[in-house]
N, C-alpha and C positions, 0 to 999 in steps of 0.2 A: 884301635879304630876310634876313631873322634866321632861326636855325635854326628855333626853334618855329613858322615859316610857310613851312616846306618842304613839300613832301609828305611827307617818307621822316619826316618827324621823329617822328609820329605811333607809328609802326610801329617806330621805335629805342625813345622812352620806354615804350610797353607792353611789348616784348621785354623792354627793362632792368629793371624793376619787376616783372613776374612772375617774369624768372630769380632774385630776391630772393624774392617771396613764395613761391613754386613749385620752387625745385630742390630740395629735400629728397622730392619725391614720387619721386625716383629711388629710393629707398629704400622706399616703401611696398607692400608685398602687397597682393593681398584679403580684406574685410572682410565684416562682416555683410551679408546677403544676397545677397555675390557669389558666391557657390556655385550660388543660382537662377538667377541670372543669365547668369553666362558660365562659370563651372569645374564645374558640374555641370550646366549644361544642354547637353541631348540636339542639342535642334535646329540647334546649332551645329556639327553633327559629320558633314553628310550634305549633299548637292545636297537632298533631300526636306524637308532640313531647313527651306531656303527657302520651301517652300512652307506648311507648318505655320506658320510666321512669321506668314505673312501671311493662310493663310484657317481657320488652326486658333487662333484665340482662345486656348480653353482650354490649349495648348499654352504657355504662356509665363507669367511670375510676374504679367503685365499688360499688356495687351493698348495695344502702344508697338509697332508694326516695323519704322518704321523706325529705332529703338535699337537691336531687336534684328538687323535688317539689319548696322549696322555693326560689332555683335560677333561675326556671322557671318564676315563677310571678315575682319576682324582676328584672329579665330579662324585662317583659313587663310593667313594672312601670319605669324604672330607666336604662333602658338598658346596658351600660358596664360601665357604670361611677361606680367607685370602693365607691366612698363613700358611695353609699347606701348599701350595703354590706356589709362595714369595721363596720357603724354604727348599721346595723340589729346583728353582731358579739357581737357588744360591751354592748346590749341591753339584749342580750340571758343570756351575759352572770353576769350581773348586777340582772335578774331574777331569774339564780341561786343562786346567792349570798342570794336574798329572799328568796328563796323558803328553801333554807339549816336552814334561821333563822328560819321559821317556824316550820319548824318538830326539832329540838335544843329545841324551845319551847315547842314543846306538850312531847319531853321527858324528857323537865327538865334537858339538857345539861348545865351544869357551864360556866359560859361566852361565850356564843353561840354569840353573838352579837358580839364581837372581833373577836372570830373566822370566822363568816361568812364575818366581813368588809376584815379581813388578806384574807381568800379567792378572793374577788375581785380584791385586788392588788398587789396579791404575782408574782413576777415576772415570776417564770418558768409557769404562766399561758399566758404570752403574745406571746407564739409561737402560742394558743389554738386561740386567740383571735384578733389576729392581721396577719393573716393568714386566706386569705378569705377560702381557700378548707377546713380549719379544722371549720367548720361550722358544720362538723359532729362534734366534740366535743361539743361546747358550745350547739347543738341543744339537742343532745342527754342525756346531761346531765342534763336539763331544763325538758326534759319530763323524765328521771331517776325519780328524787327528784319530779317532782307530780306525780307521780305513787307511789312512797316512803308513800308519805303522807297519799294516798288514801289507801295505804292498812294499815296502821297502825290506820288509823280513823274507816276502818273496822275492825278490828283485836278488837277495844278495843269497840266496839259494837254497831257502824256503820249498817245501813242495807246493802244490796248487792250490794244498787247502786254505792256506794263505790268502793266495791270491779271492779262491772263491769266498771267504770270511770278509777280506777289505771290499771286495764287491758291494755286498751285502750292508755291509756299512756305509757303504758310498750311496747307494740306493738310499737310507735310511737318511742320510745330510741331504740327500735331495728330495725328499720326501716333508722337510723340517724346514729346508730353504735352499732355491736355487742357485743363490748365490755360491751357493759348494761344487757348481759346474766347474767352477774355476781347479780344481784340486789334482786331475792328473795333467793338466799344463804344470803346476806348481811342482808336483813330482819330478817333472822332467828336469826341471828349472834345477830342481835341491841335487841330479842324479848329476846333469853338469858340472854344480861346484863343488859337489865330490870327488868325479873321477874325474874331470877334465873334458868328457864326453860323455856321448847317449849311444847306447847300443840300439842294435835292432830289437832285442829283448824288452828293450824301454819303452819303446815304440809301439811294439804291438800291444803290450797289456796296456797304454793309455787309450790307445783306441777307441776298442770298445767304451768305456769312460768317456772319453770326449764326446763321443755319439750319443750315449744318453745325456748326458747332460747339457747338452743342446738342444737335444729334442722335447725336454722338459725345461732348459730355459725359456725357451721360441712361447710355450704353452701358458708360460708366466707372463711374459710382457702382453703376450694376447689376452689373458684374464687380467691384467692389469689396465687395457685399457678399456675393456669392455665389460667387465662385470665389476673392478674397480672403483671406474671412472678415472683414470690419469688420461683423459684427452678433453681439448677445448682450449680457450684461448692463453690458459695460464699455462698449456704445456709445449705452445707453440714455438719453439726454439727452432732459428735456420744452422746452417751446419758449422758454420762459422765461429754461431755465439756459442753451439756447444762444446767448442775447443778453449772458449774461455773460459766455463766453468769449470772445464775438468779440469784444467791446468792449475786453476785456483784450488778445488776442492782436495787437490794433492797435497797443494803446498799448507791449505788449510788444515788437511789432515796429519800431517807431520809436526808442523805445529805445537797442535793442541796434544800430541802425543807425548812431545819436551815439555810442553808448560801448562797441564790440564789445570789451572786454576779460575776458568773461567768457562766454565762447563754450562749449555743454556741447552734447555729442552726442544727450544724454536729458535735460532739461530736467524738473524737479520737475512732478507733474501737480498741477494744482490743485485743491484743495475746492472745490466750486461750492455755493452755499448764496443760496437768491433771498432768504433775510429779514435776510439780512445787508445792510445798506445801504451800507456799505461798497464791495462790492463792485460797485454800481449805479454808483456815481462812474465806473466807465470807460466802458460804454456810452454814458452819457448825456454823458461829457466827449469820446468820440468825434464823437457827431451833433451837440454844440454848436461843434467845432472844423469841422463842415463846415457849418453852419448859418452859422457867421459869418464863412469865406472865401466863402460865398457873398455874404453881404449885404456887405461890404465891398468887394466887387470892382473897383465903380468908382473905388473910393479906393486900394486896394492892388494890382490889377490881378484879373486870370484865372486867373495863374498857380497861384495856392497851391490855390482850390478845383478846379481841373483837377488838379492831382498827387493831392490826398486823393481825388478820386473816382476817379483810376486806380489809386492806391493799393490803395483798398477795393475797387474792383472787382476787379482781380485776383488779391486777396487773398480774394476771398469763398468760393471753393471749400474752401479751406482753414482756415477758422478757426471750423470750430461747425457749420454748415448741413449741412454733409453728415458723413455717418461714412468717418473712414478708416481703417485698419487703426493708425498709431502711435498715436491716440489713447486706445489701448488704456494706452500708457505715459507721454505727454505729450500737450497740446494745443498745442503751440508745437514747432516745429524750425526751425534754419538755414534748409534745403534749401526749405521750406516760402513765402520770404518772395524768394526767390532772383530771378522774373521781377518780381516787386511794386516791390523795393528800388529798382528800374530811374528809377520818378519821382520819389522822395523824392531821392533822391541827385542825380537831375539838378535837380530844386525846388533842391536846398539847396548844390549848387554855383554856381546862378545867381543867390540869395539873396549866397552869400558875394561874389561876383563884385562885384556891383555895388554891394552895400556897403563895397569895398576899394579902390572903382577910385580914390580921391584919392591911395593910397599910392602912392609910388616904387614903378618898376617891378621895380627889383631887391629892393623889401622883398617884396613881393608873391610875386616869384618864388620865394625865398629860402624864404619861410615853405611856398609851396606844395610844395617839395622836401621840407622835414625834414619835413611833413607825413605826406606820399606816401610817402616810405622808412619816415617809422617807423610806418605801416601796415603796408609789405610786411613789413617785422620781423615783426609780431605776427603777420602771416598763417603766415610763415611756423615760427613757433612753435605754431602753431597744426598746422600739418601735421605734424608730429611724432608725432601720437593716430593717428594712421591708419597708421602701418607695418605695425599685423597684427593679428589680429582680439585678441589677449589685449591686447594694450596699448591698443585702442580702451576695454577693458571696463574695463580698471583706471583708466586716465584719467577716464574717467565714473565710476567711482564716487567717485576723491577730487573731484571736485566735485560730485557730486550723490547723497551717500553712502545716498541712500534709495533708489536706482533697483533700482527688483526686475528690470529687464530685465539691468539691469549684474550684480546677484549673479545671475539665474539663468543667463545666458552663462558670468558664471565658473565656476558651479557647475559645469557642461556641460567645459569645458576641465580642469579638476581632477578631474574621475570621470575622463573618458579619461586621466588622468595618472599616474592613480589605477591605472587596469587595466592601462596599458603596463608601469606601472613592475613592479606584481605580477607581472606576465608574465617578467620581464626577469630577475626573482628580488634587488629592490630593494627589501628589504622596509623598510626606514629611510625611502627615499622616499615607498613606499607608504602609507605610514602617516599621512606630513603632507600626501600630497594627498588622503588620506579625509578626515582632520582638516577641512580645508579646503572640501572641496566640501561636506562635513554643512554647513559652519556656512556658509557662501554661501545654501545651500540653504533651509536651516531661516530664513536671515533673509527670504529671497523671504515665506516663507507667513506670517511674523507684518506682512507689507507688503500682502500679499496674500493672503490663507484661501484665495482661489479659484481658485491656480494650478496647474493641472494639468500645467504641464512640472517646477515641482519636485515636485511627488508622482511624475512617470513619472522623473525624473532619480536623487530617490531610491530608488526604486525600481530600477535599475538598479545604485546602488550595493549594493543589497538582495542584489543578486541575486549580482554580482561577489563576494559574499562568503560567497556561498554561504544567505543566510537569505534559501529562496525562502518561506515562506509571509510574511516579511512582505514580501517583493518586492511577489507576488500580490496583498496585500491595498494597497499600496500605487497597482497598476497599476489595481485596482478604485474605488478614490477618484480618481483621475485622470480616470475614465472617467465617474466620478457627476458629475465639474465639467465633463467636458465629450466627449459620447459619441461625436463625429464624429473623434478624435484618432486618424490610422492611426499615428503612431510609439507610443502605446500600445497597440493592438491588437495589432501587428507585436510588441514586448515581451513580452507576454500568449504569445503564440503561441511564441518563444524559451522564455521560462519550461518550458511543458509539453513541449516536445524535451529540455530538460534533464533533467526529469523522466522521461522515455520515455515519452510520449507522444503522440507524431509525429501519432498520428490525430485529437487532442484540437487539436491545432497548428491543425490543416488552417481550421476555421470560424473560428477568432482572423485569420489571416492575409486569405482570405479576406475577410473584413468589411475589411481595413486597407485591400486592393486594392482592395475598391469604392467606396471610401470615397477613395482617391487611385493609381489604377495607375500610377503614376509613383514609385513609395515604392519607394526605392533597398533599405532594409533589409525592408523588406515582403519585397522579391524573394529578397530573398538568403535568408530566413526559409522562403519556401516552396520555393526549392531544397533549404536543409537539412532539412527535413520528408519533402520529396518523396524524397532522398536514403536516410533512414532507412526510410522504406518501401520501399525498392528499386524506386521507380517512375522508374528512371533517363533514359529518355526524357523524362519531364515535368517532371525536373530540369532538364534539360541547358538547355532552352529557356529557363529563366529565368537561371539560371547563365550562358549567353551574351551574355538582356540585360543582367543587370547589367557583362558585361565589357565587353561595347558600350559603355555609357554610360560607365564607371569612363575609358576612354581610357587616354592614353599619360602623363598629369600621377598615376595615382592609381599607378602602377605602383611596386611599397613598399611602401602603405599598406598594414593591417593586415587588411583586411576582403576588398581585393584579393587577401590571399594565402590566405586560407581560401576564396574561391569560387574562387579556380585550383586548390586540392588539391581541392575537390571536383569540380567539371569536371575535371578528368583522372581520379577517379574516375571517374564517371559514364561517360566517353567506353573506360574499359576494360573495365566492364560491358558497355557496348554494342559491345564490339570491334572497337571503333575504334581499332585499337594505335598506330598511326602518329604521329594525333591526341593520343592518352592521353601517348604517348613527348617529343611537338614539346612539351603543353604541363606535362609534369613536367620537363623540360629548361630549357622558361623558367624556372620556379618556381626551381630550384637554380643560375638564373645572380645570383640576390637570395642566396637562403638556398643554399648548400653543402649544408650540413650537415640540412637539413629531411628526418626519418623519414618522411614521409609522401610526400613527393616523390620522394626514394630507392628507396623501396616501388612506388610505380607505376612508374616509369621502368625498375628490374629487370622486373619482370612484363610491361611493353610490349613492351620490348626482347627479351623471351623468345620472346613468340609472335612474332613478326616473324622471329626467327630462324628458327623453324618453318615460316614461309610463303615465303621468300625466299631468294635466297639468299645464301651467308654474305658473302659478299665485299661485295654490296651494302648489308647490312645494316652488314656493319663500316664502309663507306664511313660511311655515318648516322650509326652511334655515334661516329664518330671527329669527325663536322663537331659533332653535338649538343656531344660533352661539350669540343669546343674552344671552341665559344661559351659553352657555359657553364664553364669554367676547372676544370673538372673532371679530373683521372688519369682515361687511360683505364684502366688497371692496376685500377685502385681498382673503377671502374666495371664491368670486365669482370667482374670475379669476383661481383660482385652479380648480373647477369644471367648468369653459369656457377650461380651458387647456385638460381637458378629455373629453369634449364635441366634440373638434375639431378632438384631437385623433379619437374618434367615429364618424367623418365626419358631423358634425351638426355643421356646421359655422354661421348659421341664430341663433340657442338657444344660440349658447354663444356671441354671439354679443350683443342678446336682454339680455342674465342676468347680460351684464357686462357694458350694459348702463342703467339697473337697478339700 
């Protein structure tokens, strides 16, 4: 027996070949939308969480749990550290690589083993794979293909448990991502160019199948354009123009399947124009390529018209018919073609197969090597775009230098670089990241008139700079493109605390919250509002959730240290010393040297002295400021300086000969 007919051999060349295309993901963070996903999402952070998973919908970026199931536990094994993640991705997706092999084998696929390694390291799978939120692909398509199996093991005379095992699995790919609706159509399709026909047996166990998986795609497009957003003017396509894009997005997808050398995260969106005839040539050279694997069948086989219509079938949720939210930027993605590419690639590995089999077997092999590796190369150059969210943006822009989603990201990363660096008192730096974000910015709206994150973005920079009426009127054009926007109400609402007007705050914020109670800056917005009004009990609560949510990954960041100085406000208002003391103590195990922290932590420490006694309280201050690396020397005499303030010259005498 020769290696390549071992069992284990399978399982060494997929290991080998992804550790090629795949080990640089040991290097990548998270990227765009994994913030929704797993680093700013709530539900991940609680036992309750679980359950919101699963029967609060609206709770999640899309309604997947059992995705979000496995960033739950992974959450509490591995917390935010991306590697465990990127490597559970890479794992899923090396298992479907197997799992493909196996059912190739029980149907007697022609070089199923080429085809499923080409699977593992074709490049336009590394958006799938290297992209922790598309976790719904690689998951879903892992329990696809054993659900695949189970029912084809039942189909050919299997008992039931089978059948109920593939169920179960098929639930689980629909649970992961809808798009696995598509799989007992596909079954039927594969049972076809097997036996030449579909029995009634075929029929009934799809059924079922197709009924769920309808009734949870319908549930998808519905939360896609309603809790989403894929509706408004960018998704307005008439019926016409969406026959043009599907037809393109076919041919595009085949494509890039033969010659993935030109892999782009935001792919140019296309003109759609029906009087162009031009652009009819793809539709119609779509339905003539399946038009004439059909009629040719008996002369070229089953095979090619069974891959096109699984092809297309699979691919149909995604290319035109329904609105989804990217199409707002592309009608075409990687990620998009990810469960489709499944039968083209096995088609075109049993194509090549048997058109090769005259050749030696070591030419054959030989070729199918350098093949396969300099795949995995490219894939893995490919992975390289995804270390972190700035470098996903700049990658896409140098290939696809029109992407208004690419310059308005960057714009977004250059404001904030923009205000850190002001903050920092870098005013050289400052200056080329305003530079930078204007003109990111300003390029988004000559791409797009109608975007209202660079109107709220410059506006922000507006504002950082102090020129709040054109902030304002900036926030106000943002708002005319598009009036559901909470990170612009939230903004709006910023603006007038600026201005002192805390009360004017109140309905802006308000409106942001109804509009999404989950708005991280919303909250923090109506703590500071809430704050300046001295309504310090109705701060506190929100100033908690945002701590809650922020977790133990945000602890640093910038926005985390302004709702901790105001919560320890709030909490000293409320005389809460203890509390006000524990959490001015954290603040200053980051910042030392922060006046505001200093500020409360003397004044906590004062009344506590007052209430307690001294010995116990010095115990405290002496555990507080060891954690936080604090002189007690230094410390004391701040809280002796409030002591006296408070007429208590005998306690601060004694804590400052302590």
């Amino acid at each position: 027996m020769s290696f390549l007919e071992s069992k284990r051999a399978p399982w060494v060349l997929v290991a080998a070949l992804m550790l090629v295309a795949y080990a640089r993901v040991a290097g990548c963070g998270f990227i765009w939308d994994d913030d929704d996903y797993v680093t700013n999402n709530p539900v991940l952070r609680t036992i309750g969480g679980l359950y919101d998973i699963w029967f609060v919908p609206t709770s999640l970026p899309q309604y997947y749990p059992l995705v979000h199931t496995t960033f739950w536990l992974e959450h509490a094994v591995w917390g935010l550290d991306p590697l465990g993640y990127h490597v559970v991705n890479v794992a899923l997706h090396g298992a479907s690589a197997l799992a493909l092999l196996r059912i190739g084998r029980r149907l007697a696929v022609p070089g199923i083993l080429f085809g499923a390694l080409w699977f593992a390291v074709h490049p336009v799978h590394v958006e799938s794979v290297a992209w922790v939120t598309e976790r719904k692909n690689v998951l879903s398509l892992l329990c696809y293909l054993l659900a695949a199996e189970r029912w084809l093991k039942w189909h050919d005379g299997d008992g039931g448990k089978s059948y109920a095992i593939g169920s179960l699995w098929f639930v689980g790919a629909l649970f992961s991502k809808t798009v696995t609706a598509s799989l007992p159509a596909a079954l039927l399709v594969v049972i076809w160019w097997r036996d030449g026909k579909l029995t009634a047996r075929a029929w009934r166990a799809a059924l079922p199948w197709l009924l769920i998986g309808a009734g949870l795609g319908y549930f998808t497009v519905h939360l896609e354009a309603t809790h989403v957003g894929a509706a408004g003017q960018s998704w307005q396509l008439a019926g016409l123009e969406r026959v043009l894009v599907a037809g393109r997005a076919c041919w595009f997808y085949v494509y890039s399947l033969i010659w993935p050398l030109h892999t782009c995260f935001n792919y140019p969106r296309w003109d759609v124009d029906v009087a162009a005839a031009s652009q009819w040539l793809f539709p119609i050279g779509a339905a003539l390529a399946v038009v004439a694997a059909w009629a040719l069948r008996a002369r070229i086989g089953r095979g090619p018209a069974a891959a096109l219509m699984i092809f297309g079938g699979t691919l149909f949720p995604a290319i035109g018919f329904f609105d989804v939210y990217p199409f707002r930027y592309s009608f075409v993605a990687d990620h998009f073609q990810y469960h489709a590419s499944v039968a083209v690639m096995v088609a075109l590995a049993a194509f090549v197969t048997t058109r090769t089999a005259r050749l030696a077997a070591t030419a054959r092999l030989g070729a199918a090597a350098v093949f396969l590796l300099g795949t995995a190369v490219v894939a893995s150059l490919d992975v390289g775009q995804y270390r972190d969210f700035e470098t996903l943006w700049r990658v896409t822009l140098e290939k696809n230098p029109r992407s208004a989603i690419a310059h308005t990201n960057l714009g977004a990363v250059e404001t904030d670089a923009y205000g850190q660096a002001k903050q920092a008192g870098r005013m050289r730096d400052a200056a080329g990241h305003l530079a930078a974000a204007e003109r990111h910015l300003r390029q988004v709206l000559e791409l797009d008139a109608t975007s209202h994150e660079a109107r709220t973005n410059l506006g922000v920079l507006a504002q950082q700079q102090g020129k709040r009426v054109e902030a304002r009127r900036l926030y106000r054009e943002a708002l005319d493109q598009k009036r559901d926007d909470a990170g612009t109400w939230s903004n709006l609402a910023a603006l007038e605390i600026e201005e002192g007007r805390a009360s004017a705050a109140l309905p802006h914020v308000q409106q942001a919250l109804s509009l999404d109670p989950d708005h991280v800056n919303a909250r923090i917005v109506r703590g500071w509002a809430l704050c300046e009004l001295r309504r310090f009990g109705d701060a506190k609560a929100d100033l908690e959730w945002v701590l809650r949510r922020a977790g133990a990954s945000y602890v640093g960041a910038g926005y985390v240290d302004d709702v901790q100085r105001r919560y320890a406000t709030c909490l000293l208002e409320l005389k809460d010393h203890r509390g006000a003391a524990e959490q001015a103590l954290s603040l200053l195990r980051r910042l030392p040297q922060d006046p505001d922290a200093r500020s409360v932590m003397a004044r906590a420490l004062a009344q506590l002295c007052l209430q307690y006694p001294e010995d116990k309280v010095r115990r405290f201050v002496q555990a507080g400021l060891q954690r936080a690396g604090l002189d007690f020397a230094e410390a004391a005499a701040l809280v002796a300086a409030q002591l006296r303030a408070l007429g208590d010259e005998g306690r601060a005498r004694r804590l400052e000969g302590s």
